[in-house]
N, C-alpha and C positions, 0 to 999 in steps of 0.2 A: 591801280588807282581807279580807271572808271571798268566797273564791272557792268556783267550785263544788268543784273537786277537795278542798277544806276540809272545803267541805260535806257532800259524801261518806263524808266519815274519820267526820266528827263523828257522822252518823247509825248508819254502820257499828258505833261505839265505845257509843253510846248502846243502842242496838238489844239489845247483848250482856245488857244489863240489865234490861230489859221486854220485852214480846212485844206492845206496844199501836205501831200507827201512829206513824213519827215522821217530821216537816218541818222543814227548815229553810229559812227565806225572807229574802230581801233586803229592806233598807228598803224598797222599791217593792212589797212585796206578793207579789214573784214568786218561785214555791217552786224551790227551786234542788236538790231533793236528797228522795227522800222513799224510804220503806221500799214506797212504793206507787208505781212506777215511772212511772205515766199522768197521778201528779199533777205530774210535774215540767215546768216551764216557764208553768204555770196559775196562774193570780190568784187570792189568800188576802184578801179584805179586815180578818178578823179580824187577821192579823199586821200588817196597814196601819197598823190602830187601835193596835195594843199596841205600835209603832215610835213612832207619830209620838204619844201619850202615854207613853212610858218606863215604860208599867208593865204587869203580868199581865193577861188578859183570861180569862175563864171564859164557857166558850160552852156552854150546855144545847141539848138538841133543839130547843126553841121556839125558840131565836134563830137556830140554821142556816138557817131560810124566811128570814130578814131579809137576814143577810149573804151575799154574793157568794162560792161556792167553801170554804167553811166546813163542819166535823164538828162534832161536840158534842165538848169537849175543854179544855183550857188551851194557852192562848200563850205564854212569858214573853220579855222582852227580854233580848238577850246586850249585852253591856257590854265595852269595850274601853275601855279609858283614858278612863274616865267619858261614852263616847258607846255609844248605841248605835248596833250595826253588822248588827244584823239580829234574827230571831228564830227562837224553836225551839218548835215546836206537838207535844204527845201526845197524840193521839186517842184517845175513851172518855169514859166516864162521870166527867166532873167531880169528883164526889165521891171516886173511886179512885185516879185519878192525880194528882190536885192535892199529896199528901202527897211526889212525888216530885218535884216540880218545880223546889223549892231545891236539891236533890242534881241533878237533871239540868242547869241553868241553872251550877250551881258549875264541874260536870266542864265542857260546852261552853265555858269561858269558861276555864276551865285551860289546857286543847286549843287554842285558839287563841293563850293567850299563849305557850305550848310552842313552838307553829308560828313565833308570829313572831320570840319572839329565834334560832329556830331559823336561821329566816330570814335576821336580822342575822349571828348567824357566820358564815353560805356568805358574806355578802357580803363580810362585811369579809376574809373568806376568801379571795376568791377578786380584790380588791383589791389584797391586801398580798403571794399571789403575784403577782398580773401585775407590779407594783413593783418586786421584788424581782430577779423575771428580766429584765425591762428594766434595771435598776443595774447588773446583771453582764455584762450585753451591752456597756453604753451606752461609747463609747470616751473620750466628753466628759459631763457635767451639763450640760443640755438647762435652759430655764427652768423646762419642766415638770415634768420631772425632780424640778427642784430646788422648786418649789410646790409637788408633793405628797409631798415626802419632809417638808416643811414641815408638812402637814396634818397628816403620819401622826406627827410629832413624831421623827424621824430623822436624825442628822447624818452628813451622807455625808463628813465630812471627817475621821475618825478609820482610822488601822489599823488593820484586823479580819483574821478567822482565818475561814475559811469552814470550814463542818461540816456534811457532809451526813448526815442517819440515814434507814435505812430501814428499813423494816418486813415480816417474813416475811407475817405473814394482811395477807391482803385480801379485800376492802374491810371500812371500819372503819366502824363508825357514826359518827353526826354526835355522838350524848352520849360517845363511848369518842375519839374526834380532841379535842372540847372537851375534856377532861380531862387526855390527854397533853401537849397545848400551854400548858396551865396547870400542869402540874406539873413540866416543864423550869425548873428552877431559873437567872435570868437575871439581870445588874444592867439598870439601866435605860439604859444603850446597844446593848445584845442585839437584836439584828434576826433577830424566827426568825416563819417563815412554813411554813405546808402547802405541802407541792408536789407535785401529783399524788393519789394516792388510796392508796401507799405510804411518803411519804418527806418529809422534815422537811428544812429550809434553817436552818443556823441562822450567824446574820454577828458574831463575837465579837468583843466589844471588850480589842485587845489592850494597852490599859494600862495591867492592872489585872491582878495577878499572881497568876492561875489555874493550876488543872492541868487543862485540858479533859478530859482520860483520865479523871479520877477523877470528874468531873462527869458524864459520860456514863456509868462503871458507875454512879453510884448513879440516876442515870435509868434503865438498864435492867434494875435491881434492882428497882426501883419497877414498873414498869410491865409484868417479867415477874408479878412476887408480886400485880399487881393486876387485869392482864387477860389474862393469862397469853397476852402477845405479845411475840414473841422480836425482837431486831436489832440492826443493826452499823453502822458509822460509818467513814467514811474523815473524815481531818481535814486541810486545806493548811498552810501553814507560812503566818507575820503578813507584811500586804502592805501598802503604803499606800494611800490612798484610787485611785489611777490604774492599781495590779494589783493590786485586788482579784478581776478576774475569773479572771486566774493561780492566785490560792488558791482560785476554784472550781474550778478544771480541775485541780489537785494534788487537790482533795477529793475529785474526781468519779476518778482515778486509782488513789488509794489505797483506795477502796469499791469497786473492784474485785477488790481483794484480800483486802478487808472479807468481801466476799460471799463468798470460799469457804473463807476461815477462821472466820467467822461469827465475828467478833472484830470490835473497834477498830482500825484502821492508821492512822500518823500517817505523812503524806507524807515529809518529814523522816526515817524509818528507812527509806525503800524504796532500792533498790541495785538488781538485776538489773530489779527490775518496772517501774522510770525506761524503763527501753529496753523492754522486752518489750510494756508498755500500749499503745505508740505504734504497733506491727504489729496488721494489719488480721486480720479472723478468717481471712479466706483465706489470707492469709499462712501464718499460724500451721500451719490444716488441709494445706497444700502440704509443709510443714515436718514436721509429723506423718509423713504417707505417704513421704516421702524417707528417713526417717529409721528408725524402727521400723515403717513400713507393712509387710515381710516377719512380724511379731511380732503385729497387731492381733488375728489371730486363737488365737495362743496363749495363754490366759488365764496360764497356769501363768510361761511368763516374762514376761508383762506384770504381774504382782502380783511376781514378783523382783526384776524393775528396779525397780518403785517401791519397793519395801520395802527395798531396797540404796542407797537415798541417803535413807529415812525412819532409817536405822539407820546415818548419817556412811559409807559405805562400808563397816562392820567387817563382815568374810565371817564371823568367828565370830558377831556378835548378829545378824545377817541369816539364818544356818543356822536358831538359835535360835528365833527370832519366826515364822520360818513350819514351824519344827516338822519339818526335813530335814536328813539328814545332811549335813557339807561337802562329802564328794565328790558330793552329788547339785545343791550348789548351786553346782559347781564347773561338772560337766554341764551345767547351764542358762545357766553365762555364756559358755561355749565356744560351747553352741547360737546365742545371742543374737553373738555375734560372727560364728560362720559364716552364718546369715540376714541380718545386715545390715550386715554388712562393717565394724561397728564397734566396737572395741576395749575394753571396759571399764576396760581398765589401763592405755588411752594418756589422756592427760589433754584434750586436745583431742577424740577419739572420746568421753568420759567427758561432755565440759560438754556436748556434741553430744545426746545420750543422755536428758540430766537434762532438757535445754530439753524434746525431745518429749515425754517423761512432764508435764513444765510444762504445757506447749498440749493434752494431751490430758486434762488434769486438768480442764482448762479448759471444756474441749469433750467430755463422753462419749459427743455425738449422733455425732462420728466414728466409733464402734465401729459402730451402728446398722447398718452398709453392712456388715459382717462375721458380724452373729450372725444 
């Protein structure tokens, strides 16, 4: 229960408080942590005594000759779930620190129950992900599968909606993850687990006539206004218990489009990114340079293409938005015609054009080779 690396903390956190010698020791006597570095791993018999009687021991000079490895100082016991599990020594004059020792003995004994439900959540943390991505893997329920989906109180026999969220800052602490996991509003079929060190799994149950969208903004209303962390969400469409993994790979799909609109995507409204997701990044990058590769380095018509399909193709709001006359935005698409041979006003040349600006929207590291 209290290890050294504990031990550490506690004398560290305690230290900030007094400037007098601080130990902390194992039931066995053996000082695991001291503010005086040459006492560690040495025999305290004092702490021996105040362990295996469960209460304070006050040690004056005279009795340091008696006891084995002992200061003049106070002992007291730390207390874990009504045992004790070690003890914490302040060296000094008895009469001066003794007024601190209920304040020191409270905070250690904080500090360690801090540590261990801290504990508890990685575990169950890190549980209820392994679980979770074994379920979505799994092509059958396995016995085991099915015993500890049992444990975890989970019934893998309902149609659920997969929802992956992620999160812009990293890494989170352990009290800032505890709090967003409990502040995702869920019924009690909801299977949402941590995953990773950015991103939230969550297995909706779809029987129960929800609007995921609006549950997810007021979770990212919440948890911008609370820890001012920003994020986005792709959602799959309801699957039955035997493609559920389907609605992960639609979630994992549409979080990809999540990610650069820094929005919510619902699998279900995607149309060109159905096909486009499924091309590999080389593809794409290959796609790029065919395409607009003669243009990478013209910044002036790569910000016109893009802003020529951000603005439905209209040559008048496209003049507008970037602040040029027609005939100069006229010049730039003749340019962009004559360098890559492709047509702004054929419609095939046209969807040819938009995809690269797509893949390169995607990808800016492309330009990298250019500037």
């Amino acid at each position: 229960m209290l290890q050294p690396e504990l031990a550490e903390k506690i004398v560290t956190e305690v230290q900030r408080l007094m400037s007098e010698e601080i130990i902390v020791v194992n039931t066995n006597g053996i000082i695991m942590a001291s503010t005086n570095r040459k006492r560690i791993g040495t025999f305290h018999e004092g702490a021996l005594i105040t362990s295996q009687q469960q209460k304070k021991l006050i040690i004056t000079e005279k009795e340091t000759f008696k006891l084995k490895g002992v200061k003049a100082g106070i002992n007291l016991p730390i207390f874990f779930q009504k045992e004790v599990i070690g003890v914490i020594g302040i060296t000094g004059v008895p009469e001066t620190v003794t007024p601190f020792g209920e304040i020191i003995r409270k905070m250690t004994e904080l500090l360690i129950r801090e540590n261990y439900y801290g504990e508890q959540f990685d575990y169950h943390s890190r549980a209820m992900e392994t679980f979770v991505l074994e379920w979505l893997q799994a092509k059958e329920h396995s016995p085991d599968l099915l015993e500890r989906a049992r444990a975890l109180g989970i019934d893998l026999e309902l149609n659920r909606t997969a929802v992956i969220i992620e999160f812009e800052q990293s890494p989170l602490s352990r009290v800032v993850w505890s709090s967003i996991l409990k502040s995702f509003s869920q019924n009690k079929n909801d299977v949402l687990t941590r995953s990773g060190n950015v991103r939230i799994i969550v297995l909706i149950d779809c029987s129960h006539a929800i609007t995921i969208k609006n549950r997810l903004e007021s979770f990212f209303n919440f948890i911008q206004s609370s820890f001012g962390i920003c994020a986005y969400a792709g959602v799959g469409q309801c699957a039955v218990p035997s493609k559920l993994h389907d609605s992960y790979a639609q979630a994992e799909r549409a979080l990809k489009l999540a990610r650069r609109k820094k929005s919510i995507v619902l699998d279900e409204e995607l149309t060109l990114e159905m096909v486009t997701g499924e091309l590999t990044e080389e593809t794409k990058t290959e796609y790029v340079h065919r395409t607009i590769g003669p243009i990478l380095k013209e910044k002036d018509l790569l910000e016109t293409l893009a802003e020529l399909f951000r603005q439905n193709h209209s040559l008048k709001k496209t003049a507008q938005s970037l602040h040029i006359h027609i005939n100069t935005l006229h010049y730039r698409l003749k340019k962009i015609e004559d360098l890559t041979r492709l047509n702004p006003t054929s419609i095939h040349d046209l969807f040819s054009l938009y995809l690269a600006t797509l893949f390169l929207d995607e990808q800016p590291k492309i330009l990298k080779d250019y500037r």
